[in-house]
KOLLOBA-759158 format. One line per 10 residues: number of its first residue (from 1); their letters; for each residue y, z, x negated of C-alpha. Coordinates in pm, 1 decimal, decimal comma, padded with zeros to 6 digits. Layout:
N
NUM> a> Y:Z:X ~ ...
***
This chain:
409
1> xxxxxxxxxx> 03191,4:05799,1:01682,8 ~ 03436,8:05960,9:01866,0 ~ 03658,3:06187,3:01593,3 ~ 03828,1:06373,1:01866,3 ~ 03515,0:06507,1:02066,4 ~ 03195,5:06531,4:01903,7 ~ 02984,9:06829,6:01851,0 ~ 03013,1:06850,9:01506,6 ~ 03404,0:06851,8:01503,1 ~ 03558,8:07221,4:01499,3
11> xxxxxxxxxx> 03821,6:07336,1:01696,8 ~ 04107,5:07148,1:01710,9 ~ 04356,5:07481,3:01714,8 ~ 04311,4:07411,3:01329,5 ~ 04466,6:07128,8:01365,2 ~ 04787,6:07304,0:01496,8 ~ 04786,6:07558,2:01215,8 ~ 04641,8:07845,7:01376,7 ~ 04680,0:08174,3:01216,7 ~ 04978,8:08013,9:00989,4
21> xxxxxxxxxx> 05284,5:08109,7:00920,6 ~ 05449,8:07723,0:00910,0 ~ 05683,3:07665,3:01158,6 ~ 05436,9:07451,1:01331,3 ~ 05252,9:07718,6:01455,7 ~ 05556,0:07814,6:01638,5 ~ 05588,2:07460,3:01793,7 ~ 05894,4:07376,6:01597,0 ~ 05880,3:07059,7:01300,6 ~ 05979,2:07127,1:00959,4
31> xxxxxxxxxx> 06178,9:06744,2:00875,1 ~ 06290,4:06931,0:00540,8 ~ 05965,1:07027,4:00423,7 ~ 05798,5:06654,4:00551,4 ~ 06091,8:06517,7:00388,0 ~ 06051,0:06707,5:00003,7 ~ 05658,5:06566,5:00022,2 ~ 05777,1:06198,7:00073,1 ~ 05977,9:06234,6:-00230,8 ~ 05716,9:06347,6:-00389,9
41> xxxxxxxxxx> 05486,4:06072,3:-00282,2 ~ 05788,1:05798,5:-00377,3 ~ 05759,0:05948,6:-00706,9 ~ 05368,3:05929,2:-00787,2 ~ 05394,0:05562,9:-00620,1 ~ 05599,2:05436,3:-00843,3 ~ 05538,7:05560,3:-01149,5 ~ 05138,6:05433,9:-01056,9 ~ 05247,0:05105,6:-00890,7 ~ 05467,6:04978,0:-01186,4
51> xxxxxxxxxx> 05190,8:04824,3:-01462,9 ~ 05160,1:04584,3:-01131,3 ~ 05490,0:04469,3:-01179,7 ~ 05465,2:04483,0:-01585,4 ~ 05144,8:04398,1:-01657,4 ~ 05199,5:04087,4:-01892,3 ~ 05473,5:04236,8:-02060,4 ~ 05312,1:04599,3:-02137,6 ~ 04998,7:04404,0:-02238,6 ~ 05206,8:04163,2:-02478,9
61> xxxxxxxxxx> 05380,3:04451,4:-02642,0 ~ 05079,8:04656,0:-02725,4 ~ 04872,4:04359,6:-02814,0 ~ 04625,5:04392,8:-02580,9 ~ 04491,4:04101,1:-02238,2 ~ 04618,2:04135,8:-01907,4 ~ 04265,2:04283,3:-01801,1 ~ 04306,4:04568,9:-02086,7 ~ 04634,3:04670,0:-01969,0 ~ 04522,6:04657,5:-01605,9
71> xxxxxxxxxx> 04316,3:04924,3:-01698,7 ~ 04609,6:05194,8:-01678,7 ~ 04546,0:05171,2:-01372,0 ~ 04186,4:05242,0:-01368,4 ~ 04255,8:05545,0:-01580,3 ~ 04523,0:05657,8:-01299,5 ~ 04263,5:05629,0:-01029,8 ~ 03981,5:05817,1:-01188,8 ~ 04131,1:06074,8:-01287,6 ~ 04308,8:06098,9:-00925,7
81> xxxxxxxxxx> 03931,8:06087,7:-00804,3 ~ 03824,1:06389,4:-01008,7 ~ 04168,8:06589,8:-00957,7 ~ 04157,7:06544,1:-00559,9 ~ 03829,0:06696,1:-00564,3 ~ 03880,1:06979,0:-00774,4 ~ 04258,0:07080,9:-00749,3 ~ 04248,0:07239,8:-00416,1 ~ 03965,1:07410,5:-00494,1 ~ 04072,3:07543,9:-00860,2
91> xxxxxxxxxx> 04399,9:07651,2:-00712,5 ~ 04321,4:07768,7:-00372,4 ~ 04407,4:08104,2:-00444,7 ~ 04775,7:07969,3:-00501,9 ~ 05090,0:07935,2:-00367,7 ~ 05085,7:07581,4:-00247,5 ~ 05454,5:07529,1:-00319,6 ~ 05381,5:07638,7:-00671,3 ~ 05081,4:07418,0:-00709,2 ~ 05291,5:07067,7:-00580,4
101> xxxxxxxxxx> 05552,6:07192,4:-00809,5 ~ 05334,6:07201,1:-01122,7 ~ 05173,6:06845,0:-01012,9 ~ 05502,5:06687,7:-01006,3 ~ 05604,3:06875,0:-01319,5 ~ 05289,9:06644,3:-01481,4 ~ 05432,3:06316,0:-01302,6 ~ 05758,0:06406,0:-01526,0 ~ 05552,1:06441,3:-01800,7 ~ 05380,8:06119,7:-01746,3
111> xxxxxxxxxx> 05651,1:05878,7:-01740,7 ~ 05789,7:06062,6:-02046,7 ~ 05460,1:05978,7:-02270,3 ~ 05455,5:05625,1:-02111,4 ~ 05781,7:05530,4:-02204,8 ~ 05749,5:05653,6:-02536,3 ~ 05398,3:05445,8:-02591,0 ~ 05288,4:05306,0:-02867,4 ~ 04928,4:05180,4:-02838,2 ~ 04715,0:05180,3:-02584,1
121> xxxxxxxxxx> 04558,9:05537,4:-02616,9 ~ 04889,5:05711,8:-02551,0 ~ 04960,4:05466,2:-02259,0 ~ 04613,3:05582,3:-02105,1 ~ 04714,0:05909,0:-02209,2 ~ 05003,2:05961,9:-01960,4 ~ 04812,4:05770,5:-01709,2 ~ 04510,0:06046,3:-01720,5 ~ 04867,5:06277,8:-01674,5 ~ 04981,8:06085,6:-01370,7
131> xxxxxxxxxx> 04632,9:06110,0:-01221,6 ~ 04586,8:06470,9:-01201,8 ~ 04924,3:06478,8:-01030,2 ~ 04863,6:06194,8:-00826,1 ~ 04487,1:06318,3:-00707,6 ~ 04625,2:06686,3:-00674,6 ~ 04925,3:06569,2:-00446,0 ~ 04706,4:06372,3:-00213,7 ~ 04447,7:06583,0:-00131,8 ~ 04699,6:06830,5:00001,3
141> xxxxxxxxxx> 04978,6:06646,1:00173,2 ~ 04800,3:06554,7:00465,2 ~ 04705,5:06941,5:00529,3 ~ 05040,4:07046,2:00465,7 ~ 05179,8:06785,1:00686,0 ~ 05010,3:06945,4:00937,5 ~ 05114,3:07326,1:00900,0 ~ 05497,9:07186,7:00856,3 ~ 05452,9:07029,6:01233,7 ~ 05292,3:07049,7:01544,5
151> xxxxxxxxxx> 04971,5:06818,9:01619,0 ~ 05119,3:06624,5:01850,6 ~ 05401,7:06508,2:01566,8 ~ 05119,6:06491,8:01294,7 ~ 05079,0:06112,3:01291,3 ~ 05467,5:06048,2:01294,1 ~ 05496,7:06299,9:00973,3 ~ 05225,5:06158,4:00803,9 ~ 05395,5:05812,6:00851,7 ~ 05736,0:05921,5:00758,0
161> xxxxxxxxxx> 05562,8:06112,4:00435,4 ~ 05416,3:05765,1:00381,3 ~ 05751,0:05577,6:00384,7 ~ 05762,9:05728,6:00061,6 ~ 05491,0:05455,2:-00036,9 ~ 05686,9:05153,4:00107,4 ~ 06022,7:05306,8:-00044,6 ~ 05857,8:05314,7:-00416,9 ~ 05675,6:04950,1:-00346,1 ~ 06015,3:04796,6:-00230,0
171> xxxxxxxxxx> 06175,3:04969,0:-00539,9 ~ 05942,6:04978,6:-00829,6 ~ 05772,4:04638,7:-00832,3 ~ 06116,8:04457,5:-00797,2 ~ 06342,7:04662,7:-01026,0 ~ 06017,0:04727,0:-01233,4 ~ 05997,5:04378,7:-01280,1 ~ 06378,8:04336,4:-01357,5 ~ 06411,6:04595,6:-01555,0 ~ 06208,5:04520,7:-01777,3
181> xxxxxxxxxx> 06330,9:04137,0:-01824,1 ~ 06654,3:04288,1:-01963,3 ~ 06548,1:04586,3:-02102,7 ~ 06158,2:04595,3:-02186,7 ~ 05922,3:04723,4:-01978,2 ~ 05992,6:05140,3:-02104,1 ~ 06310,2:05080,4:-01950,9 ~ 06125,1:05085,7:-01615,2 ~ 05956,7:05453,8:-01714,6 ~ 06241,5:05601,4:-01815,3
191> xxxxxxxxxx> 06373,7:05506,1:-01471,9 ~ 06119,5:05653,3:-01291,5 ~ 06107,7:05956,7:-01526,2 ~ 06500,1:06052,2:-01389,9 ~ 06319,2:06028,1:-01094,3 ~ 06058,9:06208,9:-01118,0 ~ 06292,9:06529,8:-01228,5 ~ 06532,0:06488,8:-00912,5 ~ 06210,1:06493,3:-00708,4 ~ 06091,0:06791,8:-00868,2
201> xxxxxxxxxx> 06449,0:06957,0:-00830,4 ~ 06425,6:06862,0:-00467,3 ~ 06081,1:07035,4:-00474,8 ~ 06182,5:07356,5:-00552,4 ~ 06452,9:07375,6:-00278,2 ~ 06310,6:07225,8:00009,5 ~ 05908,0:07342,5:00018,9 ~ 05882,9:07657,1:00201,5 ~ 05648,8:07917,0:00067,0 ~ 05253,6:07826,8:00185,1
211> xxxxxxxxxx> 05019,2:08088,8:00115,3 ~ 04666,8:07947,2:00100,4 ~ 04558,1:07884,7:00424,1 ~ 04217,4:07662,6:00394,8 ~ 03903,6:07779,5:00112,3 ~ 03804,0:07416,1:-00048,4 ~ 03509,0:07472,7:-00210,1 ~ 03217,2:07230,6:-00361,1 ~ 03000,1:07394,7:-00063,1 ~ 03274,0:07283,8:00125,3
221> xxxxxxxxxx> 03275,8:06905,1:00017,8 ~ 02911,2:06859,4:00060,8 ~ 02937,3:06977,9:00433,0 ~ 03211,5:06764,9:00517,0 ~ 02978,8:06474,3:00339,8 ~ 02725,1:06557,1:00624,9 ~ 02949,1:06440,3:00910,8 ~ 02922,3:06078,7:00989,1 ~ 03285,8:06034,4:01095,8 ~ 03381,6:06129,2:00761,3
231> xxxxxxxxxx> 03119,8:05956,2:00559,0 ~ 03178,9:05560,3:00770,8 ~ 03570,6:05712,1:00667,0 ~ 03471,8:05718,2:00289,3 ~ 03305,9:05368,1:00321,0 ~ 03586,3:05218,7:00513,4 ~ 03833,8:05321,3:00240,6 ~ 03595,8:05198,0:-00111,7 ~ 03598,0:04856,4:00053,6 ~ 03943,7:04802,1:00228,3
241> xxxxxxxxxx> 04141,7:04977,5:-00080,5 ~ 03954,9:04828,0:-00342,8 ~ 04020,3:04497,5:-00187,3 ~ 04384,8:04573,8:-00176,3 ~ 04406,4:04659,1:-00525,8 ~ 04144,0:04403,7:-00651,2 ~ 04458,4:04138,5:-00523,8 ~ 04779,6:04374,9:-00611,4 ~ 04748,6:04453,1:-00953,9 ~ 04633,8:04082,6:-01061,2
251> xxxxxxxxxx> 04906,1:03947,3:-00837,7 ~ 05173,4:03907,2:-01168,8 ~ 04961,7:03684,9:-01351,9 ~ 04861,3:03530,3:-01039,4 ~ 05250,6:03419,3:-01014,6 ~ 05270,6:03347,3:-01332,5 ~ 04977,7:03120,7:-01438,7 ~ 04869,8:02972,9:-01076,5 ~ 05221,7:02960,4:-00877,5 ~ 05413,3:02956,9:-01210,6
261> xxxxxxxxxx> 05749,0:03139,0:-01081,7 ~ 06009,0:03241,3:-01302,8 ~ 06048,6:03624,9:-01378,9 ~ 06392,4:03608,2:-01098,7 ~ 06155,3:03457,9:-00850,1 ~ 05892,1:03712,8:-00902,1 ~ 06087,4:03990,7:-00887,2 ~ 06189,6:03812,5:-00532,0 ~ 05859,8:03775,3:-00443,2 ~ 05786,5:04175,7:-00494,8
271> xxxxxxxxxx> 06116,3:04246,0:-00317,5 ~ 06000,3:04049,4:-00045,1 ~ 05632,7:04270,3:-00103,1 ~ 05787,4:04596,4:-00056,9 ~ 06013,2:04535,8:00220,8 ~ 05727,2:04413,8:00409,0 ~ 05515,9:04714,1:00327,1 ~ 05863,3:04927,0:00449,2 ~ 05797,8:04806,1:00772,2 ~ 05448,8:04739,4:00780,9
281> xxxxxxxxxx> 05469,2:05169,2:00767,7 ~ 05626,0:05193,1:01095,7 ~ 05383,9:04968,7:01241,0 ~ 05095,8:05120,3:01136,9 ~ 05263,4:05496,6:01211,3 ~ 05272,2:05306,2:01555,3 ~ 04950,1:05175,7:01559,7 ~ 04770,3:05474,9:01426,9 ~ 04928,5:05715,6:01679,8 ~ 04699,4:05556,6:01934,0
291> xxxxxxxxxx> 04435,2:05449,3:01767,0 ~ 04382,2:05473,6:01349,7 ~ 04101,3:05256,6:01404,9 ~ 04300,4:04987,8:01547,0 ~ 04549,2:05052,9:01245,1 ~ 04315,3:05021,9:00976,1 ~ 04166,8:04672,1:01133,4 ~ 04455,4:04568,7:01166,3 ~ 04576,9:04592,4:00817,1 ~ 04220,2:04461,7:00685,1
301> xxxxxxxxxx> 04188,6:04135,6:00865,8 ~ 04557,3:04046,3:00761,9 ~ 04501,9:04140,0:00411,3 ~ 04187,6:03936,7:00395,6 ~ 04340,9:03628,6:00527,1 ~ 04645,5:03604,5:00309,2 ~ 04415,1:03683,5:00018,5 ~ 04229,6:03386,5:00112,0 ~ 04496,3:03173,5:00163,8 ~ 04624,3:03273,5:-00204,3
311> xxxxxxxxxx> 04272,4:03166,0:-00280,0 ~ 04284,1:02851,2:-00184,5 ~ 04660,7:02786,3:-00178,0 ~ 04819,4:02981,3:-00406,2 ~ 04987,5:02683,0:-00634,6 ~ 05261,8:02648,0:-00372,4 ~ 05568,6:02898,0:-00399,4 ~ 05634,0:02889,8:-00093,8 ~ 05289,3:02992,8:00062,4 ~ 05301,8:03261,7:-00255,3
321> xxxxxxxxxx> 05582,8:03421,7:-00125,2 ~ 05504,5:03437,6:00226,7 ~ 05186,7:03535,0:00178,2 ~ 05246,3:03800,4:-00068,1 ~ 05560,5:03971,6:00143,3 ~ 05323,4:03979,2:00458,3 ~ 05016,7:04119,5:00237,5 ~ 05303,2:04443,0:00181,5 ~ 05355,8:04440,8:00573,8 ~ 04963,8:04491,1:00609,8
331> xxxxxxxxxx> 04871,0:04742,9:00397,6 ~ 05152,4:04982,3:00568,6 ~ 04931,3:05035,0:00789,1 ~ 04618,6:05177,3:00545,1 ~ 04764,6:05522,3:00454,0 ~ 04852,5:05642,1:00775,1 ~ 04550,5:05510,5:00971,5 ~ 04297,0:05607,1:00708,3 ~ 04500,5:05984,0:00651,7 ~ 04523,5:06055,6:01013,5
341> xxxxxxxxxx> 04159,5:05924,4:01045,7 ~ 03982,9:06215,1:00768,4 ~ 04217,6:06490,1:00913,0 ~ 04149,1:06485,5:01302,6 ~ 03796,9:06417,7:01148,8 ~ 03789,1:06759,6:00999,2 ~ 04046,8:06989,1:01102,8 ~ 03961,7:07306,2:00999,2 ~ 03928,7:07195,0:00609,4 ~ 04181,4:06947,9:00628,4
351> xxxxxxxxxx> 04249,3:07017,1:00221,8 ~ 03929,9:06932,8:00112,5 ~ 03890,8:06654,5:00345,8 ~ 04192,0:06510,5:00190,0 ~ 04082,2:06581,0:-00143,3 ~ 03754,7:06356,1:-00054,9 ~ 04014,9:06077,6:00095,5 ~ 04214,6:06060,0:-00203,4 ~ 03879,9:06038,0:-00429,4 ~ 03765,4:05745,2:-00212,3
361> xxxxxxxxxx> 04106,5:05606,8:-00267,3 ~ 04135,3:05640,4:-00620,5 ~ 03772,7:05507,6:-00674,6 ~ 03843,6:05190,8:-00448,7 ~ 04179,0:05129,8:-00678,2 ~ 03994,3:05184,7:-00991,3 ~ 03691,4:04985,4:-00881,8 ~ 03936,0:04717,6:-00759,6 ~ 04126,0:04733,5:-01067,9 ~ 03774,3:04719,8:-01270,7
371> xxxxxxxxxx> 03649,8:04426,3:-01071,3 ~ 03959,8:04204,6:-01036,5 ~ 04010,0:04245,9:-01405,8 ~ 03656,1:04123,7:-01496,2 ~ 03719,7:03810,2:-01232,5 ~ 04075,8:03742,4:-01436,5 ~ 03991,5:03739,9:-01796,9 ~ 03654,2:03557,0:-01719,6 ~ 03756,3:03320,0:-01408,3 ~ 04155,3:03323,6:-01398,1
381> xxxxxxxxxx> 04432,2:03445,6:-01198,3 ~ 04277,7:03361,6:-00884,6 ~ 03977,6:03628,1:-00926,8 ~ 04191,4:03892,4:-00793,4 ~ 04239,5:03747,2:-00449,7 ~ 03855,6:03627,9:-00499,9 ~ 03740,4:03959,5:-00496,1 ~ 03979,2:04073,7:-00230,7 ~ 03899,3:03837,4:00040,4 ~ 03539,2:03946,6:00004,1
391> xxxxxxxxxx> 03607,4:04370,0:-00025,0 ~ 03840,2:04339,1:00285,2 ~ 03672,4:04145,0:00505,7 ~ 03318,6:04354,1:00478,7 ~ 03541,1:04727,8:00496,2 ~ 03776,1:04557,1:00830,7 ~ 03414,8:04444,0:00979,9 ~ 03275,2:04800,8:00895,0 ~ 03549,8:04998,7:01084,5 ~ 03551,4:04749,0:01364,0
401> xxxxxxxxx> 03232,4:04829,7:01426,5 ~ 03185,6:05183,9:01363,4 ~ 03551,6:05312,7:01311,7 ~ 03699,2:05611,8:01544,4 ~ 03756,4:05496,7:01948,4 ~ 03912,0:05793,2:02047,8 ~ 04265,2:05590,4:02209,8 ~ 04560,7:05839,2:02257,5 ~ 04824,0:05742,0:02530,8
***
């Protein structure tokens, strides 16, 4: 299983953007470029991560149950499935600065519609918005990561692109949360709407001009499907991330109805969830530089014992919080260990590799999202960490066993 060496791995002068005009290929790191595609990932993260933090509210509001509205989030994810997949290849005759341009154009267009919502159709509406975006984004920042650096530097880029994530979970669950105590929960959109257009503005000044360099194609996909590093990859990622999300989008109500915190206290709670996932980025950009493997398990068996614990603790506040800010610390470690994991696994297509990534991704959140709403309108608040404990625990055993052992020094 080694991801580095085996036969049916290309070269690895893809992986250094060979034949590209990037500055990586002439051994020097583009920090402006890496910097313009965490913005961009700060601004899909939050404006997908905040029904999380205003779940009860959105679902009061448009008369619908906790369950219904956590469904936003399945309509994100799905979408992002289907538009990781097919972006790259639909546009890979394209500029790709124009093509992230246009995807964070829809992100803009997203928040607008959502805080604007009146029912639940339009809500779902600029969720199907923020998914094409979202899947588009993904699939691609990984392989443009790695034409903006050298190899050697990939894993640190693709951790400070990443910081992006633990930025928007510090920020939009908290303020989310806040915000729409004193405001309602549109308040929160329109936030992340002003900052959706500065990150587009951004955009347009910092991305250098990248020709297409890779040919995604469906051919393409199905070949990459053939080798087993990337297929035990796939699996690794519908487990641990559905799992994650199974336990994070429930974990409102869980505070509410089980802990019973006041809205202050909550938004503590997810201040205390995103800080942890700040740092838990570092350490699993640390981790994953020597072994994503080791990253990945890491994050999993964590995860999967503070879900239990929730599971069979969760009435105490002070267990709650813990528990919760540490859960943020672990799953730092999931997008950098599983990103760095499907791109030294296929080099030479790193695109479409990414755009099968971000599909497993967005299936795992929706299927998590499915799942732990089914558990909470038929078992209660705890059916979110239910299903979590179980998800995490079978995808950490999986990559234990058959993850990438390839340990760099």
């Amino acid at each position: 299983m080694n991801d580095a060496t085996c036969a049916e791995c290309p070269d690895p002068q893809f992986a250094a953007g060979a034949g590209d005009t990037s500055t990586s290929a002439a051994g020097s790191a583009n920090w402006a470029g890496i910097t313009s595609l965490a913005l961009g990932v700060f601004g899909l993260v939050t404006a997908e991560f905040l029904p999380a933090s205003l779940l009860t509210a959105m679902a009061t509001d448009l008369g619908v149950s906790d369950g219904a509205a956590g469904q936003a989030v399945t309509a994100t994810a799905l979408v992002g499935a289907g538009a990781a997949l097919t972006i790259p290849v639909f546009t890979r005759n394209f500029d790709r600065k124009r093509v992230i341009l246009t995807l964070t154009l829809l992100l803009v267009l997203s928040n607008v519609l959502a805080a604007t919502a009146e029912n639940l159709s339009v809500l779902l509406v600029s969720r199907v918005l923020l998914g094409i975006g979202l899947g588009g984004f993904w699939s691609m920042a990984a392989a443009l990561a790695m034409r903006l650096v050298p190899d050697n530097l990939f894993a640190r880029a693709m951790s400070f692109i990443l910081t992006g994530v633990s930025v928007a979970t510090v920020g939009a669950a908290p303020i989310g949360a806040y915000m729409g105590n004193l405001w309602g929960w549109r308040s929160a959109f329109v936030a992340a709407g002003i900052v959706s257009v500065i990150t587009l503005i951004v955009q347009l000044f910092a991305i250098p001009s990248l020709p297409p360099k890779d040919n995604p194609s469906l051919k393409v996909l199905f070949e990459l499907l053939r080798r087993t590093n990337v297929r035990v990859a796939l699996f690794a990622v519908l487990l641990v991330i559905s799992g994650h999300f199974a336990g994070f989008t429930y974990i409102r109500p869980l505070m509410e109805n089980i802990t019973h915190l006041s809205v202050s206290a909550i938004s503590a709670v997810l201040l205390g969830y995103g800080v942890g996932g700040f740092f838990g980025n570092f350490a699993g950009g640390f981790i994953a530089e020597r072994s994503e493997r080791y990253a990945v398990v890491f994050g999993g068996t964590l995860i999967a014992v503070l879900a239990a614990t929730l599971w069979i603790a969760g009435s105490s506040a002070i267990v709650a919080a813990v528990a919760i800010a540490l859960w943020g610390f672990a799953f730092g470690a999931f997008p950098v260990g599983f990103q760095t994991w499907i791109v030294r696994a296929a080099p030479d297509q790193a695109e479409a590799a990414g755009g099968l990534m971000v599909a497993a991704f967005q299936i795992a959140i929706a299927s998590g999202a499915i799942g732990g709403g089914i558990l909470v309108d038929h078992v209660g608040a705890l059916g979110g960490p239910i299903f979590a404990t179980i998800a995490l625990t079978l995808g950490t055993l999986l990559t234990l066993r058959y993850g990438p052992r390839t340990v760099r020094a």
